[in-house]
N, C-alpha and C positions, 0 to 999 in steps of 0.2 A: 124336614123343615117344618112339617104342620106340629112335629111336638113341641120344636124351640117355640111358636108361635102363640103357644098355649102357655107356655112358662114365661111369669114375669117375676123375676125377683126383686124386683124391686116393690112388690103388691105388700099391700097392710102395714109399709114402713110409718112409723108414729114419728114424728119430729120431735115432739118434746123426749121421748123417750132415746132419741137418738143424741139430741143435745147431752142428755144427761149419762149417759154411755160415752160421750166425748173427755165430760168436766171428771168424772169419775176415774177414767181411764190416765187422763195426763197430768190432773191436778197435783199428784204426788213425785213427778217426773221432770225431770231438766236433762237437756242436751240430749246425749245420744239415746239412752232410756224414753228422753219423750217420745222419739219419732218413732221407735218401736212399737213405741203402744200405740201411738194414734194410730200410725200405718195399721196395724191390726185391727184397730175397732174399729176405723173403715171398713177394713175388710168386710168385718161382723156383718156390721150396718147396713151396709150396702149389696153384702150375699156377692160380691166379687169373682172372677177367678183371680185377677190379683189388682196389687194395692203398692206404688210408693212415692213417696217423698223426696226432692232431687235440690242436689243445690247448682246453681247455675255462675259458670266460668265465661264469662265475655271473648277473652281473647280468644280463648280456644272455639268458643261457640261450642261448649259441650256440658253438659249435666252427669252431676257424679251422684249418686244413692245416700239421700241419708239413713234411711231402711227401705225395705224393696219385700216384698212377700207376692210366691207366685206359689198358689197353690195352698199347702202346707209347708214351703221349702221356703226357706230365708236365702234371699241373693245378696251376698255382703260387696261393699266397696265396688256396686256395677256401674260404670259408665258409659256414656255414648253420645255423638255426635247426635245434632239436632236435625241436621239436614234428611231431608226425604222422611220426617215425622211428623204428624201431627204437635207434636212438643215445637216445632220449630215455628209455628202457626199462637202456640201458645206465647212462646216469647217471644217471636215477632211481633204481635198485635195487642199483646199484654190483652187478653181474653180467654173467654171461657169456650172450647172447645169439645163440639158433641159431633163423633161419628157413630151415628145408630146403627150399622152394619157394615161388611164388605169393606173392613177397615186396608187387609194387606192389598186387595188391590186399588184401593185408594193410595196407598202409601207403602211402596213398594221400591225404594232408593238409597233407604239403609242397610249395606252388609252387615250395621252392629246386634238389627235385632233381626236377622233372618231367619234363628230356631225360634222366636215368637210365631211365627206363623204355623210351627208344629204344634203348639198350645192350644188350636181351635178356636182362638181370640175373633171377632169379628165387631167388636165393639171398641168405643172409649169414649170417654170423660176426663178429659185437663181444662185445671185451672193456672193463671200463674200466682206467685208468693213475691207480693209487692211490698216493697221500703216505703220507707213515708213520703218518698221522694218520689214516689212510683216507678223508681230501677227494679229490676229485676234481680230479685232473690234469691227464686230456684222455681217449681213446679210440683204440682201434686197432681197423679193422676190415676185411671182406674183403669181396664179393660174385664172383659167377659166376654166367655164363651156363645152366650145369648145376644141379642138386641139391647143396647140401652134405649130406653123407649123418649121420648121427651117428656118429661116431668119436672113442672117447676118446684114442688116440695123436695126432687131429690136434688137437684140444682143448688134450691137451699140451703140442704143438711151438707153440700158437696162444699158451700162457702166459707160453712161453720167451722169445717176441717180443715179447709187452707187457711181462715183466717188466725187458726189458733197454732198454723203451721208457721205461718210468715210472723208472728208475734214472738213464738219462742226462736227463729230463725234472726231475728235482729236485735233478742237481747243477747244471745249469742256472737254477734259481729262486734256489737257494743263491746259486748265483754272481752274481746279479741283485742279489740282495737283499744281499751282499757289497760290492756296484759301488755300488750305492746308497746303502749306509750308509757308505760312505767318503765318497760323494758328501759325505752331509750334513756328515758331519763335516768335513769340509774346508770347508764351510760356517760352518759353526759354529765353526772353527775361526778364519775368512776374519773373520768378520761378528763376533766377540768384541770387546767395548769395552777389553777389559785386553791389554794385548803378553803373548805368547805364544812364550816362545823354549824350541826341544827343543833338548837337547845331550847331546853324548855325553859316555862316563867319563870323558872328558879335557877335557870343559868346553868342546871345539869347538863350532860352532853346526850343527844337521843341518837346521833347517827355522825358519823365522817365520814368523808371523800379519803380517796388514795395520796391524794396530793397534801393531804392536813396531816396523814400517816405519816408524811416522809419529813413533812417541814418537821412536826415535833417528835417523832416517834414512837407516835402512839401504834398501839394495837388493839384488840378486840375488850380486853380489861378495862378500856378507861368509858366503857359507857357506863352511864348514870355516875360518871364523874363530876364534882363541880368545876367550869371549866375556867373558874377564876384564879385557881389555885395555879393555872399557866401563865398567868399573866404579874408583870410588876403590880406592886403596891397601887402608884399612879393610877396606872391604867385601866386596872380592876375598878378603881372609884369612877375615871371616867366611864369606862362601856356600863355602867348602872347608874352614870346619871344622862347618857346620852340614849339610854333605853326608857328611860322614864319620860326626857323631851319631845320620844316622837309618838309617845302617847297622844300628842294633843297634835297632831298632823293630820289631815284629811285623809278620808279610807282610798287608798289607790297610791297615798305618799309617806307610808309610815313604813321612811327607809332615811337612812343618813351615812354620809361616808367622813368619816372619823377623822376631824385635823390632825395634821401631822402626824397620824400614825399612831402604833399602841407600840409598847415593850412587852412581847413573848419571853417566853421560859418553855424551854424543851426537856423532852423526859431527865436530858443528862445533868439538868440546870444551867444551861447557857442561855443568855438574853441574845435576842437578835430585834433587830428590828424591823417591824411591817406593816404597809399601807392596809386597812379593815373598812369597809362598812358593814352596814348595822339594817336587817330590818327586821318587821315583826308580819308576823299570820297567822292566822283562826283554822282551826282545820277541828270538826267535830266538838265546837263548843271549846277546847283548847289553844290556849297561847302559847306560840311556839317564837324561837326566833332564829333568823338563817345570819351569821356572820361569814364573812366570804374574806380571806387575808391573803398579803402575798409575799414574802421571805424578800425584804429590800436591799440585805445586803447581798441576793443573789442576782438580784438586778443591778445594785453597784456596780458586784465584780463586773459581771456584763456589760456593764455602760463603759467601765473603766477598759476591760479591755478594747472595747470598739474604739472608744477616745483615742486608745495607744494604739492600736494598729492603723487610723484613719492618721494621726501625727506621724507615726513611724511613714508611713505610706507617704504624706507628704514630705517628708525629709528625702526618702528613697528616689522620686522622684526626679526633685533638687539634686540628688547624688547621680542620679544617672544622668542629668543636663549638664552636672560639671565634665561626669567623665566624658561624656560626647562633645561638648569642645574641649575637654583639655588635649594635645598635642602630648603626657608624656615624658619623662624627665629625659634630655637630649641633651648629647656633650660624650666629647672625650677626653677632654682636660682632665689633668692629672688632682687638680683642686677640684673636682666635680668627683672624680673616681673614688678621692677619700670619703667623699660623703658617701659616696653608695656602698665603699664600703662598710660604715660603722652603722649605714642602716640596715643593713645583711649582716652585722654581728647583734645589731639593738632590739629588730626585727621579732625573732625566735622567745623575745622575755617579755614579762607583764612590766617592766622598766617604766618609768615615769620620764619622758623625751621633752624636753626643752630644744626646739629649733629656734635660734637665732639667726638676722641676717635682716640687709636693709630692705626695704620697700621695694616688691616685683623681681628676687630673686624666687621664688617658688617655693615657699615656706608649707603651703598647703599638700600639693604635691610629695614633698617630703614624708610627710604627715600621711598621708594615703596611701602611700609606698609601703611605708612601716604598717599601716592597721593590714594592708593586703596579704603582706606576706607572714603575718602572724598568725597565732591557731586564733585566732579572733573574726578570722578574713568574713565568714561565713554571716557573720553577725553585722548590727550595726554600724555605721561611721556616720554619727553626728558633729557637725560643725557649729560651732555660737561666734559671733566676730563680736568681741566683747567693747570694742568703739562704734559700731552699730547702732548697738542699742540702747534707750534712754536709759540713765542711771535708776530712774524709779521703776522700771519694767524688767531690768534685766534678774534679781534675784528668782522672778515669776518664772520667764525664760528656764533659766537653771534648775531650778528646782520644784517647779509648778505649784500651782495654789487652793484652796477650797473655794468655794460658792459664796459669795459673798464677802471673802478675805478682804476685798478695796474696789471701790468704784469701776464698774465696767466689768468687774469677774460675776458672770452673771450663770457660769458653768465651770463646773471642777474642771481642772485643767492640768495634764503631766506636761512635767518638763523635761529637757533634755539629758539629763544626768536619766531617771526614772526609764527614758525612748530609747537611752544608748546601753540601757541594762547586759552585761554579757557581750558587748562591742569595743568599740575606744569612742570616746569625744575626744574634741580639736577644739582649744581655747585657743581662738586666734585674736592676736592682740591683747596679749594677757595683761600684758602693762596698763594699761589702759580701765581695769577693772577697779571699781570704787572699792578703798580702801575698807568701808566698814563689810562689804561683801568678802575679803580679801578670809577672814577667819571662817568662815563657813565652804570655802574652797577648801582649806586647810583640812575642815573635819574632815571629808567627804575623800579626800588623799589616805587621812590616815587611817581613819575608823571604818568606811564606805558606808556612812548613813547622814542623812540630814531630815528637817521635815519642811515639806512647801508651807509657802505662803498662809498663814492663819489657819496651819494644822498645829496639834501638837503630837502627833502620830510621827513615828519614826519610821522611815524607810531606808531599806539596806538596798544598795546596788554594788553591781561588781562591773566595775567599769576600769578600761584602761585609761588614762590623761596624757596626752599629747598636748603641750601649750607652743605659742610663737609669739618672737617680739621682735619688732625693730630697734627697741630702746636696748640701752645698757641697764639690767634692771639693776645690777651691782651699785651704780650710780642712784638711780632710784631708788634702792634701801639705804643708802650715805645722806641725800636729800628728803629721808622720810613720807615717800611715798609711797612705797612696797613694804611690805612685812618681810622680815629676815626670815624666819623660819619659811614661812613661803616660799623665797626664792630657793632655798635648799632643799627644801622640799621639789619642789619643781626641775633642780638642776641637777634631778641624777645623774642624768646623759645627757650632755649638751651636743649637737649639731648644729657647728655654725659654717652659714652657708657663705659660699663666695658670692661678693661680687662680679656680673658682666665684665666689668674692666676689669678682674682679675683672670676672667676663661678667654680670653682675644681669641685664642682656637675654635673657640665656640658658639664664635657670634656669624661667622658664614653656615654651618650648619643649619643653626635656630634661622637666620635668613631664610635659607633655602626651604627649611619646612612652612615657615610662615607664608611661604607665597604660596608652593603647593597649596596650601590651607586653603588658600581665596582664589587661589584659581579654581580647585574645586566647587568652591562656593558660586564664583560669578561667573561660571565656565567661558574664563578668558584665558588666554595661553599667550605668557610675553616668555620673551628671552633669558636669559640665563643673565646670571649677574656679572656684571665687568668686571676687570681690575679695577678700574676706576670707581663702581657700586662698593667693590669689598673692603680699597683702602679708606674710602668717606666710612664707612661701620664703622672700621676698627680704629680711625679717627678720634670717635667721637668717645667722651668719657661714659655715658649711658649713667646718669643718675639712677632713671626711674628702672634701670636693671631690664629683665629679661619683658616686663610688661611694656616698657616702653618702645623696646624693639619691635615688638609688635607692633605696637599702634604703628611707632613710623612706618613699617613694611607696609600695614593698609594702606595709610596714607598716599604713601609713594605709589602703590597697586591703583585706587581710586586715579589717581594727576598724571597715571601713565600714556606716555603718549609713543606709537611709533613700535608697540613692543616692547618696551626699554619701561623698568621703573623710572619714577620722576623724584627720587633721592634728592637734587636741588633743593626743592622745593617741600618733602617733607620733615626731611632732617633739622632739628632746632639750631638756630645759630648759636653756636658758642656765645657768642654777645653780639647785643645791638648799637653801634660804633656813636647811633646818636645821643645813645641814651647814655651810654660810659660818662662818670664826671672824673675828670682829675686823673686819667689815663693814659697812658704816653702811649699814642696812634702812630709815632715813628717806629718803637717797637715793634709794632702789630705788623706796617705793612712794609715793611723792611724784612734784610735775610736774615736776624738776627734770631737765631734761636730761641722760646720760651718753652719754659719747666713745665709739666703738667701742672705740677704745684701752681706757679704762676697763673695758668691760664684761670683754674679752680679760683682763685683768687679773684681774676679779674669777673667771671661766671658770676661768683657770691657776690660781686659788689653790682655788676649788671641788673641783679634781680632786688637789690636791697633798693636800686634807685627807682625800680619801675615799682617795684611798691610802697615808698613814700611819693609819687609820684601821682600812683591810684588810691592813695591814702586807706593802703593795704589790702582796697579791695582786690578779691584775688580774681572773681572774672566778671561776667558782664561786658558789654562794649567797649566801658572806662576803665576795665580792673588791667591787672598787673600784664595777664596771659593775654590780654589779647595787645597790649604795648609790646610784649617781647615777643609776638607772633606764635605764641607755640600754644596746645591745648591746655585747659584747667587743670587737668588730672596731671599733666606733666610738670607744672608749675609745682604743685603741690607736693610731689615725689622730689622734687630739686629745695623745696623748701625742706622740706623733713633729712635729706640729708646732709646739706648745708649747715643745719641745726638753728635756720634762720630764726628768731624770734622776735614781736615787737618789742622796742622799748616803753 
């Protein structure tokens, strides 16, 4: 101990000369090269047994080497937890830490440096390496074999080397975090859904994204292209005078997004069209400019298809509302059997089906039947009820329209021919379709294209056509209301349906399900229908056909009393005896036999008087239906078959 006590290494250190041993030593050195040499000419300086430089990990609480020298011997990549060290005191406290001897049994808790105590170490000197934030950096520290003695001149020179340690230790982080955020940005630059093209003052091309590769084509070739040469004629004038406008824009706003769009030109020469803005930046005394575009007609298709599967989706829905109350085509009549069968032979072909038949005979049904059991099934089945909808809206309906085509089109819009693509539509109420509409059905039969509404774009569909009518359209092309060719066109396959009063076999059946129906519904449970329930049915003539059976079956369901339908009370009178003018009432309640014919007769003339009567109004409290007791919808079904019309 009395010769360690005679040795100061640290004696006749010169400060300026130490400084200058510093600048000398790292001046010519960045990154891992600096810390080597300073950590060395520490060493020098200070007469050490060793010397390093450490960068500091928070989470872990641990310090990794950015040079390390013990001895003569380089310790590369040495790390070590801080706890049970003196280093741990250092970045605890963010201070300067001097143990002048008897260091391992001061600090004696690290297994990582327990061969340091084989060193003969008994000293140390740590500083920490502080950010401008004053976090912590990492650590510089020394030990010796000897005593560090306390000396504020070594203290000093001890400052001068952390501080030239923590200075190149945070242009380094800088530089990291530099590398990085370019990283990202070239990321983000890469991985951008919009093309991204930088150009200089002169419109050449300095750089693209991945996404501007794909829109036009380009590849590594077209830099220092001019990138006007992509653009139309137009558009090229406008992006150079809309680059010139935002010259005079305040610095933070010299950006603009380009009306309506520019016209592209791709490697192949195709025009497409795309939304652009426009801005400009300085970067190194250089004018550059960043254009960002985005391919609109891939956003069309996009929009278009979401349109059509959000329309398709609501049709579908409607389709499965119909099928969950429909009941089903039901019947065993021998005039029902013919139908199913010629739609089990019509069924299996792309055939163009004309269903005919009066009002609430099940014309739709029909129509469903056939798309079901066709290679179509899987596809669409769109409906239009062509007396629905207003004459000025229906062409829209049909064949949908652009943006702005007529007041209130405020979004493109597909129609139903376009939704039923690869399915069938159902022209219900074909008769009914305005005549100047009538040639543009025709194209769409023959050719399978039309264009919507204030397009002049053509669109191909492959659509099957299913139409229905109550009217005689024959009659209707006689009277110049229907186009000839139309109807034959339409009348490949006629199926025309029976009349209720033709299937009498089949009106106890349809009863019988109808109740089930609503007793399901209002979980009530009556009786079985009487003789007396089934001969008032088959009674009745049933204008309004298989819909009107229904309604009466509610009817009678609702007024039940006792279990027992109330058929009395829901079944329409034949006629109403006060209203009859000019009718021979012995007839009536006499045994004398009348003709259906007759009766039909007396019915027609029943209903002509309650509507001159309500002065045609057909409901409301004073209208026709509520003098002849029966419902609107019913009146209306009895008008239309009757063929009642005003004079």
């Amino acid at each position: 101990m009395s010769v360690q006590k005679e040795r100061n290494p640290f004696k006749g250190i010169e400060e300026n000369k130490a400084i200058r041993s510093i600048l000398e030593g790292t001046s010519s050195e960045i990154g891992q090269e600096f810390f080597i040499s300073l950590v060395q000419n520490l060493s020098n300086v200070l007469n050490t047994k060793a010397a390093w430089v450490t960068e500091y990990f928070e989470e872990e609480k641990r310090l990794k080497s950015k040079a390390f020298i013990l001895g003569d011997q380089w310790l590369n990549d040495f790390e070590y937890s801080i706890y049970g060290t003196p280093c741990e005191v250092v970045v605890g406290e963010k201070r300067l830490v001097h143990v002048r001897d008897n260091l391992f049994a001061k600090y004696k808790g690290n297994p990582d440096l327990k061969d340091f105590s084989k060193t003969g170490a008994v000293s140390y000197l740590g500083l920490p390496l502080l950010d401008v934030d004053r976090s912590i950096l990492g650590h510089m520290s020394v030990i010796d074999t000897f005593p560090i003695e306390k000396d504020q001149k070594v203290f000093n020179i001890f400052s001068i080397f952390a501080n030239r340690a923590s200075a190149e230790m945070r242009r380094l982080r800088a530089e990291k975090a530099l590398v990085d955020r370019e990283r990202k940005l070239r990321k983000l630059f890469d991985s951008a859904m919009d093309g991204i093209i930088e150009l200089d003052k002169n419109f050449k091309i300095v750089s693209i994204n991945s996404a501007a590769e794909k829109i036009f084509g380009f590849n590594d070739k077209v830099i220092g292209r001019t990138f006007n040469s992509y653009l139309s004629k137009e558009s090229s004038s406008k992006l150079l005078y809309l680059s010139d406008s935002i010259e005079s824009n305040p610095e933070g706003e010299k950006f603009v997004s380009i009306p309506d769009g520019i016209t592209a030109v791709n490697v192949e020469g195709d025009r497409f069209p795309a939304e652009a803005t426009l801005s400009r930046f300085e970067m190194d005394g250089q004018q550059y400019y960043t254009l960002i575009l985005r391919n609109v007609n891939e956003k069309q298709i996009s929009e278009q298809k979401i349109r059509s599967l959000m329309l398709e989706s609501e049709y579908l829905r409607q389709e499965l509302k119909s099928h969950s109350e429909s009941l089903g085509i039901i019947g065993t009549s021998k005039a029902l059997q013919r139908v199913m069968n010629d739609v089990k032979k019509v069924a299996k072909t792309d055939t163009t089906v004309l269903v005919s038949g009066e009002t609430g005979t099940g014309k739709e049904l029909i129509a469903r039947s056939i798309h079901d059991s066709s290679n179509r099934a899987n596809k669409p089945f769109i409906k239009i009820n062509c007396a629905a909808i207003p004459s000025s809206l229906i062409e829209s309906e049909l064949f949908g329209h652009e943006q702005g085509a007529f007041t209130g089109a405020t979004k493109k819009r597909d129609g139903r021919f376009s939704v039923a693509n690869g399915g069938t539509i159902f022209l219900d109420e074909i008769g009914e379709l305005p005549l100047d509409l009538q040639s543009k059905i025709l194209r769409v039969l023959q050719e399978g294209e039309f264009e919507p509404v204030g397009s002049s774009k053509t669109i191909k569909v492959d659509v099957r056509t299913i139409a229905a009518t109550n009217r005689n359209l024959l009659n209707e092309v006689k009277q110049g209301n229907f186009r000839e060719d139309l109807y034959y066109r339409l009348n490949v396959f006629e199926i025309e349906l029976p009349p209720l009063r033709d299937r009498k076999e089949d009106i106890e059946l349809l009863a019988k399900v109808f109740i089930e129906k609503f007793s399901k519904r209002d979980r009530i449970i009556l009786h079985p229908l009487s003789k007396d329930d089934i001969n008032k049915l088959n009674s009745y003539n049933w204008p309004g056909n298989i819909r009107e059976l229904q309604n009466v079956i509610e009817r009678a369901f609702i007024t039940s009393t006792g279990g027992n339908l109330n058929l009395s009370r829901s079944l329409p009178e034949l006629f109403s005896i006060h209203q009859v003018e000019r009718v021979d009432i012995k007839s009536i309640v006499s045994d004398e036999i009348i003709t259906d014919e007759e009766l039909r007769t007396i019915e027609k003339k029943n209903i002509i008087n309650a509507l001159n009567k309500a002065d045609w109004k057909i409901s409301g409290k004073k209208g026709a239906a509520s003098l002849l007791g029966i419902p609107t919808s019913t009146l209306n079904s009895r008008i239309k078959s009757f063929k009642i019309e005003k004079e």
